[in-house]
N, CA, C and O atoms as a Maestro MAE file, in Angstrom:
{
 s_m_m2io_version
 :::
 2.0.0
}

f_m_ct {
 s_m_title
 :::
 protein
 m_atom[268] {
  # First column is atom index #
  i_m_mmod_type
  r_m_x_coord
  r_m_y_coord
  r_m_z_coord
  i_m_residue_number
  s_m_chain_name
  s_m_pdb_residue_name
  s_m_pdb_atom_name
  i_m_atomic_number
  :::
  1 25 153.910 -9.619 231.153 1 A "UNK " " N  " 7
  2 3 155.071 -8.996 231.762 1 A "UNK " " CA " 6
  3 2 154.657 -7.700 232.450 1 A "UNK " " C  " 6
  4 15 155.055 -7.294 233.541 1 A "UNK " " O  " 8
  5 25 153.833 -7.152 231.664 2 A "UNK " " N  " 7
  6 3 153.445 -5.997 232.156 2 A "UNK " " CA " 6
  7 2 152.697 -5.978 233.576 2 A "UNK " " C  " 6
  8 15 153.013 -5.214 234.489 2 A "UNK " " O  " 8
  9 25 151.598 -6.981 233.643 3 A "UNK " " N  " 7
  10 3 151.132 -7.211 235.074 3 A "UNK " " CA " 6
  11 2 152.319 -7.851 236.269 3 A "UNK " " C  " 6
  12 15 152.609 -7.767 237.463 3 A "UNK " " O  " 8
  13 25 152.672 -8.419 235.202 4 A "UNK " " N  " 7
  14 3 153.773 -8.947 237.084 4 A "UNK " " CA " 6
  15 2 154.763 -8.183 237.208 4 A "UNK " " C  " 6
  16 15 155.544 -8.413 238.132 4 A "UNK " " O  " 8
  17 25 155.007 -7.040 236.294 5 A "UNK " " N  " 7
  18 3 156.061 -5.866 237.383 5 A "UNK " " CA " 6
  19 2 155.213 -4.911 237.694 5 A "UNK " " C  " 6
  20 15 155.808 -3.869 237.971 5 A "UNK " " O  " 8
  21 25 153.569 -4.802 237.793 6 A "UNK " " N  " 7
  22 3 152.666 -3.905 238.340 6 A "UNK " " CA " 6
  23 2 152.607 -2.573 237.440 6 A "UNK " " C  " 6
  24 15 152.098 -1.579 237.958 6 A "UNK " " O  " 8
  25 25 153.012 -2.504 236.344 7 A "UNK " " N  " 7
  26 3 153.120 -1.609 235.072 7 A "UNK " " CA " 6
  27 2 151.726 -1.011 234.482 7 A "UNK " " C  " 6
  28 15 150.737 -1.691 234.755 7 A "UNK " " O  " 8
  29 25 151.560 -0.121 233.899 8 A "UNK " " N  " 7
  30 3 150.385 0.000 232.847 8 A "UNK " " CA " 6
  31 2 151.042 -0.010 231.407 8 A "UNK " " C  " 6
  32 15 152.136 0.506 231.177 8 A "UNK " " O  " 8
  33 25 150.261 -0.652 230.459 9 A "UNK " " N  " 7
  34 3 151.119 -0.393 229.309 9 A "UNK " " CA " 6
  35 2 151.531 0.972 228.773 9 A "UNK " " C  " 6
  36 15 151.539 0.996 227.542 9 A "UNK " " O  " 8
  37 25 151.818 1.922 229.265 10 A "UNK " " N  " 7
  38 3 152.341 3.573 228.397 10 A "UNK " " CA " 6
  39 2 153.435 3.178 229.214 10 A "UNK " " C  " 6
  40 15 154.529 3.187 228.650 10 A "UNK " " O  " 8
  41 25 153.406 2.853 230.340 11 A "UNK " " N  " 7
  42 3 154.633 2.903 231.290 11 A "UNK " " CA " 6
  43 2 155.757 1.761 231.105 11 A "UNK " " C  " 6
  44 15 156.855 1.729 231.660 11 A "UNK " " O  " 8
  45 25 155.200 0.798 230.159 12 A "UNK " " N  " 7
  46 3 156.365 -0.313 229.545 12 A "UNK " " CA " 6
  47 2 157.220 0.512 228.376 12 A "UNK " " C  " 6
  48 15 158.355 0.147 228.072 12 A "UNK " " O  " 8
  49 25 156.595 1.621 227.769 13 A "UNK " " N  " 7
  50 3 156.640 2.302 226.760 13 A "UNK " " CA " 6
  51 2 157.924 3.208 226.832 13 A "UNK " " C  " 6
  52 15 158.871 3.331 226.055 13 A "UNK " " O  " 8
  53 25 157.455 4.129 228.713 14 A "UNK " " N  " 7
  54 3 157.983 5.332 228.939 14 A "UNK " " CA " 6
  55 2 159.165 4.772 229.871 14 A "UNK " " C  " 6
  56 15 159.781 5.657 230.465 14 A "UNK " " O  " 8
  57 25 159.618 3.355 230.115 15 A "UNK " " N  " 7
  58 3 160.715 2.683 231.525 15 A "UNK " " CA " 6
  59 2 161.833 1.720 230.184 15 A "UNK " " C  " 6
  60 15 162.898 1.108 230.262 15 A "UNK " " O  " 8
  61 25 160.814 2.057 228.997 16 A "UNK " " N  " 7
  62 3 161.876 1.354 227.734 16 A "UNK " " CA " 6
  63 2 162.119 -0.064 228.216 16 A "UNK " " C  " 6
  64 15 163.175 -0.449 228.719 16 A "UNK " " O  " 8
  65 25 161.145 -0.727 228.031 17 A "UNK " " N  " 7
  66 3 161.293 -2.328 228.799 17 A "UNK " " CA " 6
  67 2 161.772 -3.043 227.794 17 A "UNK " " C  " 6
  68 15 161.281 -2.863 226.679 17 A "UNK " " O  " 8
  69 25 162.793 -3.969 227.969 18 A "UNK " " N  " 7
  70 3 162.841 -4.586 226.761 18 A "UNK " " CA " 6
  71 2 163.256 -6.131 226.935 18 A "UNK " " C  " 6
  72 15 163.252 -6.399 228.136 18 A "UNK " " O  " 8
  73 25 163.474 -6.810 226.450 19 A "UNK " " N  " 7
  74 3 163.533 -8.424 226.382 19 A "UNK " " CA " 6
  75 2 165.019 -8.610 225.557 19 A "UNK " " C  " 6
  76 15 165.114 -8.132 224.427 19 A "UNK " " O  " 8
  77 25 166.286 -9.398 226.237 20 A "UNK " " N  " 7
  78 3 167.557 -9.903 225.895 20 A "UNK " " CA " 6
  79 2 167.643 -10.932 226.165 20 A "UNK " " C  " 6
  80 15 167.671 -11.466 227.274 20 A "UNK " " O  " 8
  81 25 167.715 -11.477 224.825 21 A "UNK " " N  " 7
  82 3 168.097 -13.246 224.677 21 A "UNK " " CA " 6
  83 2 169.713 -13.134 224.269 21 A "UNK " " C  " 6
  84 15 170.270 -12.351 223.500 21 A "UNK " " O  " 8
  85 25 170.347 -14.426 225.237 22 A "UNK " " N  " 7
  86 3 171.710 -14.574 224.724 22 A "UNK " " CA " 6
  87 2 171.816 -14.936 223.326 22 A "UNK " " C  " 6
  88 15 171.024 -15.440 222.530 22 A "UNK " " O  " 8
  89 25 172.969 -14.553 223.251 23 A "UNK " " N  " 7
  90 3 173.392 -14.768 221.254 23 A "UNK " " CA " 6
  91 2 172.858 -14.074 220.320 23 A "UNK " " C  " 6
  92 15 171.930 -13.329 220.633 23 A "UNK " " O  " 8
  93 25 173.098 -14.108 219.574 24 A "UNK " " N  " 7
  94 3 172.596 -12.908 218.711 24 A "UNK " " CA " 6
  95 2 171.249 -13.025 218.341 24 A "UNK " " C  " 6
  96 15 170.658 -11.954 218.479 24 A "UNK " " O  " 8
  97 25 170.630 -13.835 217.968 25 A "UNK " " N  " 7
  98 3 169.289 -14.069 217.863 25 A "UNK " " CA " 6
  99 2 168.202 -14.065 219.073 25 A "UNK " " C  " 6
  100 15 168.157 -14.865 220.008 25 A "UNK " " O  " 8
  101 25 167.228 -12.824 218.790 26 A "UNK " " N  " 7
  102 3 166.676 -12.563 219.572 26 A "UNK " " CA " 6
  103 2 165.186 -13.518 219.483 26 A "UNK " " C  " 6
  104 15 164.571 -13.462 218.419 26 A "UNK " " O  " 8
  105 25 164.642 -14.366 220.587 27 A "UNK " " N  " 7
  106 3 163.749 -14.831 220.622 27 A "UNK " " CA " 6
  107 2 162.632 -14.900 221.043 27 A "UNK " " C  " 6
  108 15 161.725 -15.730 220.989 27 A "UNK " " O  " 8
  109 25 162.856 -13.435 221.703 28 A "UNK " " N  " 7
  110 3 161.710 -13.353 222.525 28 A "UNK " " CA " 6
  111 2 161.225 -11.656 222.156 28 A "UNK " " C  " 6
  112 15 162.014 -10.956 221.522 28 A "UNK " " O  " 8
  113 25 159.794 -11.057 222.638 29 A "UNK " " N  " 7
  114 3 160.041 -9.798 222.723 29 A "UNK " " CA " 6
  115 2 158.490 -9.795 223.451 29 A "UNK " " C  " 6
  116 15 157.735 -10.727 223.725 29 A "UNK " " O  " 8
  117 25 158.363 -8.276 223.643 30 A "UNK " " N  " 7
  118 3 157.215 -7.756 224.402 30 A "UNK " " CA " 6
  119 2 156.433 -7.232 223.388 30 A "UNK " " C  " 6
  120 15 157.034 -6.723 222.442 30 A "UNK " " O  " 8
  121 25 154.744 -7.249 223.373 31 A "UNK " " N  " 7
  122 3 154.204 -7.058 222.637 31 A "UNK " " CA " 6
  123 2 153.508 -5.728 223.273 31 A "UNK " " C  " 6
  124 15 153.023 -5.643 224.401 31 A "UNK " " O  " 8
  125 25 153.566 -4.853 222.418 32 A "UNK " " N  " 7
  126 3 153.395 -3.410 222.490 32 A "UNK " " CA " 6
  127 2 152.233 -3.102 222.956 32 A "UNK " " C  " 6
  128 15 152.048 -2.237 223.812 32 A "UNK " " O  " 8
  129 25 151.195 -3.917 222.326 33 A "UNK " " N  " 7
  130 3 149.682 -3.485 222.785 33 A "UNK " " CA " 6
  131 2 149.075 -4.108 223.810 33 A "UNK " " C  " 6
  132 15 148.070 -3.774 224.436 33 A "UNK " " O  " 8
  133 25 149.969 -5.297 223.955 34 A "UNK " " N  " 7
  134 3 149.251 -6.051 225.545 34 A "UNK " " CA " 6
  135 2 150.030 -5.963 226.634 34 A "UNK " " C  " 6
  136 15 149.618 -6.040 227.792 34 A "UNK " " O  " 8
  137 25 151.474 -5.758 226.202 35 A "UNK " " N  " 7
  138 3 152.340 -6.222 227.475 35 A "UNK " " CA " 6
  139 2 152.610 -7.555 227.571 35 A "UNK " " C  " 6
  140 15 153.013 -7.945 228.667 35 A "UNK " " O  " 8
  141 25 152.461 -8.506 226.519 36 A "UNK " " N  " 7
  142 3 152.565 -9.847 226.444 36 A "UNK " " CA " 6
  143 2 154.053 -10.422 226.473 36 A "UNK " " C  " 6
  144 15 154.814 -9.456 226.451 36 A "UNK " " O  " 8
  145 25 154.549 -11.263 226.501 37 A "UNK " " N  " 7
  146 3 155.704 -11.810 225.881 37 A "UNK " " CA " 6
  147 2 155.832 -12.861 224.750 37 A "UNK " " C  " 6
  148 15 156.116 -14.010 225.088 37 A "UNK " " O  " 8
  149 25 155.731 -12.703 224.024 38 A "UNK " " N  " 7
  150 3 155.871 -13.075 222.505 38 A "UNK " " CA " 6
  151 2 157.184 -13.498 221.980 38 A "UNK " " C  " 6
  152 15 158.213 -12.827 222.053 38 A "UNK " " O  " 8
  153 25 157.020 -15.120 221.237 39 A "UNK " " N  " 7
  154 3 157.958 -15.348 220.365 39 A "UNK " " CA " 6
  155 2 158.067 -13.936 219.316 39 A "UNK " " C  " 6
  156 15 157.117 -13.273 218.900 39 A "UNK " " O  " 8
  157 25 159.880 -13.666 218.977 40 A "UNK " " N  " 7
  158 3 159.903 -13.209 217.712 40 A "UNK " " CA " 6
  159 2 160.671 -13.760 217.095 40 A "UNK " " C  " 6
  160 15 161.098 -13.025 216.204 40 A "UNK " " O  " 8
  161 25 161.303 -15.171 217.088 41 A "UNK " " N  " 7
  162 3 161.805 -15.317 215.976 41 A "UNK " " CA " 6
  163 2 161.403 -17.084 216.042 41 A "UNK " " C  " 6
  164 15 161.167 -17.668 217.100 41 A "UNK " " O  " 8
  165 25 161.395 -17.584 215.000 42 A "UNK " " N  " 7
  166 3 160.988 -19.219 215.161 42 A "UNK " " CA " 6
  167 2 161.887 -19.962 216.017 42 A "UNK " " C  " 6
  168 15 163.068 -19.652 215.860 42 A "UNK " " O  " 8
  169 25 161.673 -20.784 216.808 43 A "UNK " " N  " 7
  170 3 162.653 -21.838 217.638 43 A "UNK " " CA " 6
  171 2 162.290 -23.280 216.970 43 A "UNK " " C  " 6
  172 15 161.278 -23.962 216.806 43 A "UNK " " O  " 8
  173 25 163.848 -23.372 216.641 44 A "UNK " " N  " 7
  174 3 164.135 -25.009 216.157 44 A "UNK " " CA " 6
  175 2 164.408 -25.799 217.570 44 A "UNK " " C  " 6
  176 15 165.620 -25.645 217.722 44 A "UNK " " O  " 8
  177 25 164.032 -26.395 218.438 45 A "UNK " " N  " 7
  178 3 164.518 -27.121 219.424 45 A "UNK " " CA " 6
  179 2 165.907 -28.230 218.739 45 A "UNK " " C  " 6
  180 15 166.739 -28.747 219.484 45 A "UNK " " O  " 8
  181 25 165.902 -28.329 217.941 46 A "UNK " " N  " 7
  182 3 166.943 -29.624 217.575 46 A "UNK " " CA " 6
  183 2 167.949 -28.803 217.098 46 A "UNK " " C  " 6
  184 15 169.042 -29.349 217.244 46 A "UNK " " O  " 8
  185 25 168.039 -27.370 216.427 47 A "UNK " " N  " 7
  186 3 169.243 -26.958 216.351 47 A "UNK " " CA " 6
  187 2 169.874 -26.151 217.407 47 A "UNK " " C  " 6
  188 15 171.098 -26.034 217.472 47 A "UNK " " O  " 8
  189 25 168.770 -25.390 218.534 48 A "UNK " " N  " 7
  190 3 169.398 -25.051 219.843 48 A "UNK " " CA " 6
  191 2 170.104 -26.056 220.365 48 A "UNK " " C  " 6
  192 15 171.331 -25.972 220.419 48 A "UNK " " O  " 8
  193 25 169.556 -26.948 220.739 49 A "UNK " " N  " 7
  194 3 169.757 -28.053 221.962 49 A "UNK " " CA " 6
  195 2 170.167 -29.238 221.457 49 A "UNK " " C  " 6
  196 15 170.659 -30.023 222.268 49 A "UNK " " O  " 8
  197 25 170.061 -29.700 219.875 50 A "UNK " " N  " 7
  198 3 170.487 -31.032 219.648 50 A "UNK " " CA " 6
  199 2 170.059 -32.043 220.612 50 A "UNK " " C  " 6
  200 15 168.902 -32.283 220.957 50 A "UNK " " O  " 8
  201 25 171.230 -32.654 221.038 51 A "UNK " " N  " 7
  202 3 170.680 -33.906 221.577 51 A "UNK " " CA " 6
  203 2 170.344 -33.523 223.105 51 A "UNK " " C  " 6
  204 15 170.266 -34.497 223.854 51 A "UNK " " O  " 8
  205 25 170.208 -32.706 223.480 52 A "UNK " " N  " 7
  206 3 170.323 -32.013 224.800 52 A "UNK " " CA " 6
  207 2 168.565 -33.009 225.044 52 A "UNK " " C  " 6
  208 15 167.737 -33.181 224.148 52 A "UNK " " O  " 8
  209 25 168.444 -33.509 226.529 53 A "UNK " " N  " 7
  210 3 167.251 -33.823 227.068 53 A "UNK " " CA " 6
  211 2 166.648 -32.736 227.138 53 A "UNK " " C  " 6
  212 15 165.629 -32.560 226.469 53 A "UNK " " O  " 8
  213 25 167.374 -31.338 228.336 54 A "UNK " " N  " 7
  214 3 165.954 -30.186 228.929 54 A "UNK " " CA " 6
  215 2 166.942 -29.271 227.602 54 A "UNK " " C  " 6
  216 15 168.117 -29.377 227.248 54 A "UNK " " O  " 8
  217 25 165.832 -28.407 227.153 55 A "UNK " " N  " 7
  218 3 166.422 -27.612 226.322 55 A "UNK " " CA " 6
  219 2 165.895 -25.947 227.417 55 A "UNK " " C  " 6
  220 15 164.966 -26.035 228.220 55 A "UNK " " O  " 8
  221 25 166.566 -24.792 227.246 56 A "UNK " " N  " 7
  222 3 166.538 -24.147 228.205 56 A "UNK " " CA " 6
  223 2 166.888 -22.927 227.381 56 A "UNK " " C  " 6
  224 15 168.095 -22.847 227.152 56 A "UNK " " O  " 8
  225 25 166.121 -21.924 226.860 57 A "UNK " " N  " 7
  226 3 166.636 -20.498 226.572 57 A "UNK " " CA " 6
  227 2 166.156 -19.265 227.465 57 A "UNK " " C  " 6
  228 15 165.053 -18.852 227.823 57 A "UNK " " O  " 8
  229 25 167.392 -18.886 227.652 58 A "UNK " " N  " 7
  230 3 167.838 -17.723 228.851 58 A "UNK " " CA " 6
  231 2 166.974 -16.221 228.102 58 A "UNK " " C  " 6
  232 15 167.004 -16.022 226.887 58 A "UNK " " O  " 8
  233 25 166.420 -15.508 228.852 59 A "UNK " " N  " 7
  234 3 166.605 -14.307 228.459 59 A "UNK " " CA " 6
  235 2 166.273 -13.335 229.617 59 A "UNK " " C  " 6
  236 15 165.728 -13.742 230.643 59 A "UNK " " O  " 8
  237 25 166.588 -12.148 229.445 60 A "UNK " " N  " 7
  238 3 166.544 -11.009 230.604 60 A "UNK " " CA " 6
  239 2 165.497 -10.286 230.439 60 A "UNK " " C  " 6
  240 15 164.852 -10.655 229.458 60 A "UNK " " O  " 8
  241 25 164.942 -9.185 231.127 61 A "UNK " " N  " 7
  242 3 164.234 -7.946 231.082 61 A "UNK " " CA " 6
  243 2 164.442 -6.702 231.813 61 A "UNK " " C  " 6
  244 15 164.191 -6.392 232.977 61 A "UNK " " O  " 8
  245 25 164.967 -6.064 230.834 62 A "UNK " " N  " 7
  246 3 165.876 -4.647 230.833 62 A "UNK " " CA " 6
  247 2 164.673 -3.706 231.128 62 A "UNK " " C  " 6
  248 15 163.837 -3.432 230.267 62 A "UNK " " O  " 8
  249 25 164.640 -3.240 232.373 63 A "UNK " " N  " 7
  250 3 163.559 -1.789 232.091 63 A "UNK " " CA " 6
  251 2 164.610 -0.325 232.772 63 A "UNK " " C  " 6
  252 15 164.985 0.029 233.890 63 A "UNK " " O  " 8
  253 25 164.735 0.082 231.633 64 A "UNK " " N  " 7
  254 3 165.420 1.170 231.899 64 A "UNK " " CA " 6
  255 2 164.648 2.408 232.353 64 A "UNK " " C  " 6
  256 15 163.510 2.581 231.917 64 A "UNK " " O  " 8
  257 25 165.312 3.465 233.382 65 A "UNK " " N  " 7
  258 3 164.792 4.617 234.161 65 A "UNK " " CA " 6
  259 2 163.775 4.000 235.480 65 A "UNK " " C  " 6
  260 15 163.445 2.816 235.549 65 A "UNK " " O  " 8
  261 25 163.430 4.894 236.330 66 A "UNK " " N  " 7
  262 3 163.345 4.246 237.871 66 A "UNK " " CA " 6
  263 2 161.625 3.594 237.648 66 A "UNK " " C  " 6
  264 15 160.714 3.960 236.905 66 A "UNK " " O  " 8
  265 25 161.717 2.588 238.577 67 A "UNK " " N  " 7
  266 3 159.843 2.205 238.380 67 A "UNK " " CA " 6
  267 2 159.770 2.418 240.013 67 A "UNK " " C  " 6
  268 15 158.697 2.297 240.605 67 A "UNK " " O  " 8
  :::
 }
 m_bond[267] {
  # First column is bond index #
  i_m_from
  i_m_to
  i_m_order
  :::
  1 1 2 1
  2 2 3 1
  3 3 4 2
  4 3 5 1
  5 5 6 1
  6 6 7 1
  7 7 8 2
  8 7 9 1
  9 9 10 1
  10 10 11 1
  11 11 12 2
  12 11 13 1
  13 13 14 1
  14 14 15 1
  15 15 16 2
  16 15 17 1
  17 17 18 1
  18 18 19 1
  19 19 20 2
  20 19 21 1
  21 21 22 1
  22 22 23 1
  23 23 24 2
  24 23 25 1
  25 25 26 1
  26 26 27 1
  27 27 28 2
  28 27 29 1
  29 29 30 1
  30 30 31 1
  31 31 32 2
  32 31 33 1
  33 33 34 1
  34 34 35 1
  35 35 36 2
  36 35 37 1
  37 37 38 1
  38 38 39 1
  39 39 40 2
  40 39 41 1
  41 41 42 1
  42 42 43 1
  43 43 44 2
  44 43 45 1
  45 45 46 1
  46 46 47 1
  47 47 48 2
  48 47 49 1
  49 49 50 1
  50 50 51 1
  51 51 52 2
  52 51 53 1
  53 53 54 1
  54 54 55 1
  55 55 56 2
  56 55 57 1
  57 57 58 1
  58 58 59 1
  59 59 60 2
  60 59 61 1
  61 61 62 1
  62 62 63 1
  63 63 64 2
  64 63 65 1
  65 65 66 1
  66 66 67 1
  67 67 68 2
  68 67 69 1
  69 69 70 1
  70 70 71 1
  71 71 72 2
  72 71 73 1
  73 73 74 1
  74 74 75 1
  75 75 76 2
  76 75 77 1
  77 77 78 1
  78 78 79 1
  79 79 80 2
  80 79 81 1
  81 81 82 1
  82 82 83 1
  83 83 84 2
  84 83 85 1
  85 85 86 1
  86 86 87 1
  87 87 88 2
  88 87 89 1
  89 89 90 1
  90 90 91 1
  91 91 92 2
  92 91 93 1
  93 93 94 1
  94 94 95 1
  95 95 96 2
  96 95 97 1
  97 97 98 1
  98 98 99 1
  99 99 100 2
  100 99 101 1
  101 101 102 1
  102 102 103 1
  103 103 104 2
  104 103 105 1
  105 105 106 1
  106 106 107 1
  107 107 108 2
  108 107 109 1
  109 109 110 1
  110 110 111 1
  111 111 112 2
  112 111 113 1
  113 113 114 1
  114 114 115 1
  115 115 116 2
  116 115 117 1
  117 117 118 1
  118 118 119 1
  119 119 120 2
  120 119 121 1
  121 121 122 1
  122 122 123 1
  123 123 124 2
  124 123 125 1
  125 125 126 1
  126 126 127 1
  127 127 128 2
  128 127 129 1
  129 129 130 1
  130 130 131 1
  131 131 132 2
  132 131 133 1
  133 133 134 1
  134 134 135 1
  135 135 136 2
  136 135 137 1
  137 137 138 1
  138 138 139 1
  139 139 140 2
  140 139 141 1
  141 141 142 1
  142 142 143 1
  143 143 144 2
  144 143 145 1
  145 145 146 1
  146 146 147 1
  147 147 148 2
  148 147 149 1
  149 149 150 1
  150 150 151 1
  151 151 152 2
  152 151 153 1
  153 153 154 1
  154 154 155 1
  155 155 156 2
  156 155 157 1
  157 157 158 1
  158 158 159 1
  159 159 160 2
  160 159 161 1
  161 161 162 1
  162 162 163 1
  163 163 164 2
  164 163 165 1
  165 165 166 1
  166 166 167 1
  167 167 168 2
  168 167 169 1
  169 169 170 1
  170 170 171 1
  171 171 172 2
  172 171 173 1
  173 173 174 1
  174 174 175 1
  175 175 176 2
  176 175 177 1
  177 177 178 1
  178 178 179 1
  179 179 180 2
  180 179 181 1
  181 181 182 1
  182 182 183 1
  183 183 184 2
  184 183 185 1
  185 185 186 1
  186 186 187 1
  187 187 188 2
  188 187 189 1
  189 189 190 1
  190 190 191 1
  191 191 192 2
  192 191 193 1
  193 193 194 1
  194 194 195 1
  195 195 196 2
  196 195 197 1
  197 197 198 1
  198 198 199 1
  199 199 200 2
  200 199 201 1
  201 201 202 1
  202 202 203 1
  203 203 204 2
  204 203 205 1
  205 205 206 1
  206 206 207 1
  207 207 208 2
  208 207 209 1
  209 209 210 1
  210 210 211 1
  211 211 212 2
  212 211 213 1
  213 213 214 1
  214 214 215 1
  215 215 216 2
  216 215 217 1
  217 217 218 1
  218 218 219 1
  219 219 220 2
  220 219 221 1
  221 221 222 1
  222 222 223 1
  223 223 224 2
  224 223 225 1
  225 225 226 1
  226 226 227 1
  227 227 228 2
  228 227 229 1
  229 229 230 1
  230 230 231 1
  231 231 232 2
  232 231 233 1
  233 233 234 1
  234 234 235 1
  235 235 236 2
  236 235 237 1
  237 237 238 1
  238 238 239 1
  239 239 240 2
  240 239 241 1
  241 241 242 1
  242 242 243 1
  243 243 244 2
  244 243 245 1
  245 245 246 1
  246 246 247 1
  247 247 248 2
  248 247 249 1
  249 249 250 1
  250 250 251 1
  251 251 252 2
  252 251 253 1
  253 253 254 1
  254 254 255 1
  255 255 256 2
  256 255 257 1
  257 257 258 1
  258 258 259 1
  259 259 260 2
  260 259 261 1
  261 261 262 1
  262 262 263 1
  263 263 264 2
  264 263 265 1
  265 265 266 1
  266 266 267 1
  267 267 268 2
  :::
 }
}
């Protein structure tokens, strides 16, 4: 994440970047020391999506203050 908005990692740190998954359970997040994007919480595909064919979880990236 950090390379494809042209970032250094202090500056993911100091723009407060952050990762929003719909619903309350957050599934995703940024990893502090690489700039990675990282599972944080386990994904059941059969209790998201059930019988769903494409299963599809949404999430945003919030970087707050100007880049």
């Amino acid at each position: 994440v950090a390379k494809d908005l042209g970032l250094q990692l202090p500056a993911i740190r100091d723009h407060a970047v952050r990762i929003v998954s719909q619903g309350r359970t957050q599934y995703f997040a940024l990893h502090g020391k690489t700039g990675h994007l990282v599972t944080a919480e386990r994904i059941d595909r059969e209790q998201l999506c059930e019988s769903a064919q494409q299963c599809v979880l949404r999430c945003e990236l919030i970087v707050e203050g100007e880049m």
